[in-house]
C-alpha positions as CSV (number, residue, x, y, z in Angstrom):
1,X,-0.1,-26.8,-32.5
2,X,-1.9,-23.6,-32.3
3,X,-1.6,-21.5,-29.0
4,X,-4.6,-21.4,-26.6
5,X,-6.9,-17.6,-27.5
6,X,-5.4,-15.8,-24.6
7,X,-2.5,-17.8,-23.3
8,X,0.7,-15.5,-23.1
9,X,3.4,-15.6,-25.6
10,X,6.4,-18.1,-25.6
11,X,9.3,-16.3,-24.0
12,X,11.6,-14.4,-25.8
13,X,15.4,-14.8,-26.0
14,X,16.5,-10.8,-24.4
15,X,19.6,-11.5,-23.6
16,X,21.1,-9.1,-25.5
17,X,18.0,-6.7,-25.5
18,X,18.9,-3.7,-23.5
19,X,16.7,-0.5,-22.3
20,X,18.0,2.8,-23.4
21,X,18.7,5.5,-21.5
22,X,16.1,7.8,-23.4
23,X,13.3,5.4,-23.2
24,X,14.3,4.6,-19.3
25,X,13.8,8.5,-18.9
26,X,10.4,8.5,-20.7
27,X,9.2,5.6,-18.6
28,X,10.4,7.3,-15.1
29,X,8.8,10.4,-16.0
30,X,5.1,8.5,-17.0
31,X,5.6,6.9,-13.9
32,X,6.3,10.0,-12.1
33,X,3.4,11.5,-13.5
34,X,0.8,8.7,-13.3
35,X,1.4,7.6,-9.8
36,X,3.8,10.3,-8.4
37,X,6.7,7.6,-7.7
38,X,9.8,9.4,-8.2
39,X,12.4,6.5,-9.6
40,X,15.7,7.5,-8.9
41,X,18.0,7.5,-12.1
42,X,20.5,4.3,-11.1
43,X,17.7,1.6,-11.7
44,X,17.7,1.1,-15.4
45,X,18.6,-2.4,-14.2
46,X,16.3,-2.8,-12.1
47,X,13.9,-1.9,-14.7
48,X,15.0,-3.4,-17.3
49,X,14.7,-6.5,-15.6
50,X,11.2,-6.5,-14.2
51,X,9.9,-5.2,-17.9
52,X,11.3,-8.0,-19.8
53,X,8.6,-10.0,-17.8
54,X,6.0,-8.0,-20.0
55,X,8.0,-7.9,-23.0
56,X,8.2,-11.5,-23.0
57,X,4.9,-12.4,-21.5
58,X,3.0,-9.4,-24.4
59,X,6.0,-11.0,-27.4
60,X,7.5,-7.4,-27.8
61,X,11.1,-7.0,-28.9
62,X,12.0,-4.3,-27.8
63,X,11.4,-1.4,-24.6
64,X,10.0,0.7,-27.3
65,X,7.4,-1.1,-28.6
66,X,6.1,-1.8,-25.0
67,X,6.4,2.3,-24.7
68,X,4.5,2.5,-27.4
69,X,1.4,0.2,-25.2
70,X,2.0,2.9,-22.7
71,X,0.9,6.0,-24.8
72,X,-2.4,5.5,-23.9
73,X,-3.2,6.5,-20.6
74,X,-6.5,4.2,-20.6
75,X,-4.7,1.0,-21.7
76,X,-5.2,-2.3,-19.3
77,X,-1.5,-2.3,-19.7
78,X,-1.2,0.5,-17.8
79,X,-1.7,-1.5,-14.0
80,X,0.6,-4.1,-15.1
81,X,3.0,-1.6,-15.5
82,X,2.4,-0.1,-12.1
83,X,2.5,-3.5,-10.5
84,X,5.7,-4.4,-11.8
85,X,7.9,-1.4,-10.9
86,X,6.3,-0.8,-7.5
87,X,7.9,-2.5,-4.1
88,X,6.0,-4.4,-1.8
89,X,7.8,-4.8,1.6
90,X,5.6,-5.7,4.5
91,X,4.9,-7.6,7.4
92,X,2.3,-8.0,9.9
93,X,3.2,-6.0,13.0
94,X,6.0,-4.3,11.1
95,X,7.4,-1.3,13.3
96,X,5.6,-2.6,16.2
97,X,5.7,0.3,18.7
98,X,3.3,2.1,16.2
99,X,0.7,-0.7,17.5
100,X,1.6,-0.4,20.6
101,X,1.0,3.4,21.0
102,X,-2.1,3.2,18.7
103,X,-4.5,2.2,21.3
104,X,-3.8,4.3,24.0
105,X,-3.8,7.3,21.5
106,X,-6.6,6.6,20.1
107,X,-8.4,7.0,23.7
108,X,-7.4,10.1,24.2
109,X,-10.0,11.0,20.8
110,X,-13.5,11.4,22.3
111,X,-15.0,9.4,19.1
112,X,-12.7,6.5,19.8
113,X,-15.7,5.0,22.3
114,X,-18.3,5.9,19.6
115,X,-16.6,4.3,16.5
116,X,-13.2,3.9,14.9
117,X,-12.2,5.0,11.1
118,X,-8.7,4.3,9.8
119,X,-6.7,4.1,6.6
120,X,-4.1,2.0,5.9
121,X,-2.9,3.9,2.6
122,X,-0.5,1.4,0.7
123,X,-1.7,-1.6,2.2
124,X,0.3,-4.0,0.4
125,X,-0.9,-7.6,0.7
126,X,-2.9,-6.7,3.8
127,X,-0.3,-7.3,6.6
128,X,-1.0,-3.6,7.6
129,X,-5.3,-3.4,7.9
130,X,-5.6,-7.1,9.3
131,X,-2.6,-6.1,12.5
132,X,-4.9,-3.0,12.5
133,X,-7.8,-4.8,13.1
134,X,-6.0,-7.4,15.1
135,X,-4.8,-4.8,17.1
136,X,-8.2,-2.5,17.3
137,X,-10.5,-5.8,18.3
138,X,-7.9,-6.8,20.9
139,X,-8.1,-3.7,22.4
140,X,-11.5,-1.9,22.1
141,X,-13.6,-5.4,21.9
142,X,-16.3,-6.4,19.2
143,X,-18.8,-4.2,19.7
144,X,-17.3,-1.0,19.2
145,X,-17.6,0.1,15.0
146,X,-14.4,-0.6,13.2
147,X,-14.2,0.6,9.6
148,X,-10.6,0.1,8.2
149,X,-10.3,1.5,4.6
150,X,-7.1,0.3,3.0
151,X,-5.7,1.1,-0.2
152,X,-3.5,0.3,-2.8
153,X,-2.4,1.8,-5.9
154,X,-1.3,-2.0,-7.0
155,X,-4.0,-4.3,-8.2
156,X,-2.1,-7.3,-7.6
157,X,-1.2,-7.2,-3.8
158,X,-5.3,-5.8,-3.5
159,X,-6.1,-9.2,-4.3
160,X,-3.5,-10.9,-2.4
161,X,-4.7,-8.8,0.8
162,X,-8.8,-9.5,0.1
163,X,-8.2,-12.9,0.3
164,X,-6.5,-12.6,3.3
165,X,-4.8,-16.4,3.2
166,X,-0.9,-16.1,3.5
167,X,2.1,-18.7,4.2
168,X,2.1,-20.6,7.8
169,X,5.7,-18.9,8.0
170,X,4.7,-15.6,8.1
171,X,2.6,-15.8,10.8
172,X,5.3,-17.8,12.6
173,X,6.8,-14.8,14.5
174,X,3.8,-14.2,16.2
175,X,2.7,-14.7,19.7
176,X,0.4,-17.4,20.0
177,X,-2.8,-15.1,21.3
178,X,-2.5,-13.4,18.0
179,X,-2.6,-16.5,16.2
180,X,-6.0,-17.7,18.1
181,X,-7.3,-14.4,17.8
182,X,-6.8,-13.5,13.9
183,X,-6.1,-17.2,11.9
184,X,-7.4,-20.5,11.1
185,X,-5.1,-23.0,10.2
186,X,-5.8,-24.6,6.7
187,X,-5.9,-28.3,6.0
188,X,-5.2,-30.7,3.7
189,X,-4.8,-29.1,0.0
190,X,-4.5,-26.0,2.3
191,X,-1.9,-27.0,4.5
192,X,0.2,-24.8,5.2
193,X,-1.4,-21.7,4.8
194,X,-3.6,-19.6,7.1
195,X,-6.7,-17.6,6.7
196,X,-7.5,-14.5,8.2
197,X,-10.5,-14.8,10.4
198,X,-14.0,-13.8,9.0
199,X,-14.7,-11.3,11.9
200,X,-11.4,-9.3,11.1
201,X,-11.8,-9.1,7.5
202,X,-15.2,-7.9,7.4
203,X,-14.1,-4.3,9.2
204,X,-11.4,-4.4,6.3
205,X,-12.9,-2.5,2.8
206,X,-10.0,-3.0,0.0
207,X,-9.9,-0.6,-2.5
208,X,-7.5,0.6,-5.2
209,X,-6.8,4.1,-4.9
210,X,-4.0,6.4,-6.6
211,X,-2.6,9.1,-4.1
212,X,-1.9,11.3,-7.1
213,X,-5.7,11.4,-8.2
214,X,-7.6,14.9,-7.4
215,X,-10.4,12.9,-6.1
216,X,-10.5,10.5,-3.6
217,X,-13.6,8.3,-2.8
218,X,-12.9,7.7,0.3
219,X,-16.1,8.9,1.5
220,X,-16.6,12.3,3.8
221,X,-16.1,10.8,7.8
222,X,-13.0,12.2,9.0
223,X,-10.3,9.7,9.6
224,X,-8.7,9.4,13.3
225,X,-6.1,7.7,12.4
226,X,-4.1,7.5,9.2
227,X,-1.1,5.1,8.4
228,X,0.9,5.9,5.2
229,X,4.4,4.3,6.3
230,X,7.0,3.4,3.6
231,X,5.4,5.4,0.2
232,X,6.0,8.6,0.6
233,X,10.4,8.3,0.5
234,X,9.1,7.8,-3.5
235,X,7.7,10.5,-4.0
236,X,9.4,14.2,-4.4
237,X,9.0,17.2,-2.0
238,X,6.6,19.0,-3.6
239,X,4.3,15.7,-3.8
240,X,4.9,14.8,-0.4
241,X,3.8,18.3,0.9
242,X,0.6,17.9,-1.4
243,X,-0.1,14.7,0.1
244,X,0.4,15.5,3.9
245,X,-1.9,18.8,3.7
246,X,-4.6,16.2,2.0
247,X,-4.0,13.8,5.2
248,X,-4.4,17.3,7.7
249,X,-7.8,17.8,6.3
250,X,-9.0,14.1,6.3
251,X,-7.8,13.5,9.8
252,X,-10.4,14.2,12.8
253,X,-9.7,17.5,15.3
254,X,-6.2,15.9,17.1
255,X,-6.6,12.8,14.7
256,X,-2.8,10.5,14.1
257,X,-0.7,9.8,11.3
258,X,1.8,7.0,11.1
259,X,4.6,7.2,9.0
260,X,7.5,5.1,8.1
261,X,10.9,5.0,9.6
262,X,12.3,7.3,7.7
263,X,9.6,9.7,6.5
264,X,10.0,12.2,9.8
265,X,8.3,15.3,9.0
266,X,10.4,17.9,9.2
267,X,8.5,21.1,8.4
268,X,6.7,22.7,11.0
269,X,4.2,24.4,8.6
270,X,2.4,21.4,7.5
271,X,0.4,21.4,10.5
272,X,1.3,18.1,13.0
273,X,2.5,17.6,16.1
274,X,5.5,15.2,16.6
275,X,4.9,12.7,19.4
276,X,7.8,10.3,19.0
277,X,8.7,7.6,16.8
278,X,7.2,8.9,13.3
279,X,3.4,9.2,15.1
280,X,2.0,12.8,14.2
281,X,-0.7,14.6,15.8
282,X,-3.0,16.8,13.6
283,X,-2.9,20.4,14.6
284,X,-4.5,23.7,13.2
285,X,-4.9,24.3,9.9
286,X,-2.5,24.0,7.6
287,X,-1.6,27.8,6.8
């Protein structure tokens, strides 16, 4: 029987293929370079086995041939790659406080009755932007303009997060006013699942964006809040410091940024304000 035009190939037997340590060092430093993700040298397992799914799916032999689909920096190949090696950990109201403190932060901004603008850079499959919105309607009510922008460097979790339906279990941790506020329950074929409400995601824009790009189009408002939590601890120093002085500038006069647990910012010269619990406060320019 002749395969279907366009159906992947039958799987391979790799048992005994193994990734060498020069083309594992070729593949961290593309990945370095193309998305600024610094891999740290002990996961040529870890590696190995996430890219025998595209050896196996593409009917390569070895690492080096699928190196070889790599060499050119336009190839659709390229996002699959991307995909596969990057980490996806979220939840929805993941490091709670930060949702906590947001609102009555954001009041003390004297846009924050006007109209809202926040990023949720490295969204994930949307658990960030929808408990921003959550949070956000809950607290400054429907009329006041909400734009969330949230990005993604990984094309396959931006379409998990635009669709916005997820498992009834991970909503299941939830109070039970967050649920009536944000979700519909699905039914029959869609039992189960839940759907983000209409009137959340519509504040939400999803868009795939690289940090590492020179140009962002992210348009020109300034931001009052930014979240980047969890994606800079993979990146190196000298990214990291790139990446915070962009955030300085995007950020409104006093503007916040969120950061991950374990991303405190250290350096006094980048320009923030530490107000507890990885929240930031942008000061004066960044010298």
């Amino acid at each position: 029987m002749s395969r279907t035009a366009g159906a992947p190939h039958q799987p391979l037997l790799l048992d005994r293929e193994q990734l060498s340590a020069a083309t594992f060092q070729t593949l961290r430093d593309l990945l370095h370079e193309h998305s600024g993700i610094a891999l740290a040298g002990h996961k040529l397992t870890m590696v190995q086995s996430r890219l025998a799914k595209r050896l196996r799916f593409l009917g390569l032999k070895t690492y080096e041939e699928y190196l070889h689909r790599l060499e050119d920096p336009l190839s659709p190949e390229w996002s699959e790659f991307i995909n596969a090696l990057t980490t996806n950990l979220t939840s929805f109201f993941r490091e709670g406080h930060h949702f906590t403190r947001l609102p009555e932060l954001l009041r003390t901004l004297p846009t924050a009755s006007r109209r809202l603008r926040i990023w949720s850079a490295g969204c994930s499959t949307g658990e960030e932007p929808y408990t921003l919105a959550m949070t956000l309607l809950k607290a400054f009510g429907a009329t006041t303009p909400t734009q969330i922008l949230a990005t993604d460097l990984d094309t396959a979790v931006l379409d998990t997060a635009a669709r916005g339906i997820y498992p009834l279990a991970r909503i299941e941790g939830l109070e039970d006013s967050w649920k009536r506020l944000a979700f519909l329950r699905g039914a029959g074929p869609q039992s189960g699942q839940v759907r983000v409400r209409p009137e959340l995601r519509e504040r939400i824009a999803f868009e795939q964006l690289n940090l590492l790009d020179d140009k962002w189009s992210i348009g020109s408002e300034p931001f009052q809040a930014i979240f980047c939590r969890n994606v800079m601890i993979y990146f190196d120093k000298p990214t990291q410091r790139k990446l915070l002085k962009r955030f300085h500038d995007l950020l409104e006069p006093e503007g916040l940024l969120f950061v991950g647990h374990s991303e405190a910012l250290l350096d006094a010269a980048l320009g923030f304000q530490s107000l507890g619990q990885t929240i930031y406060r942008r000061k004066s320019a960044v010298p």
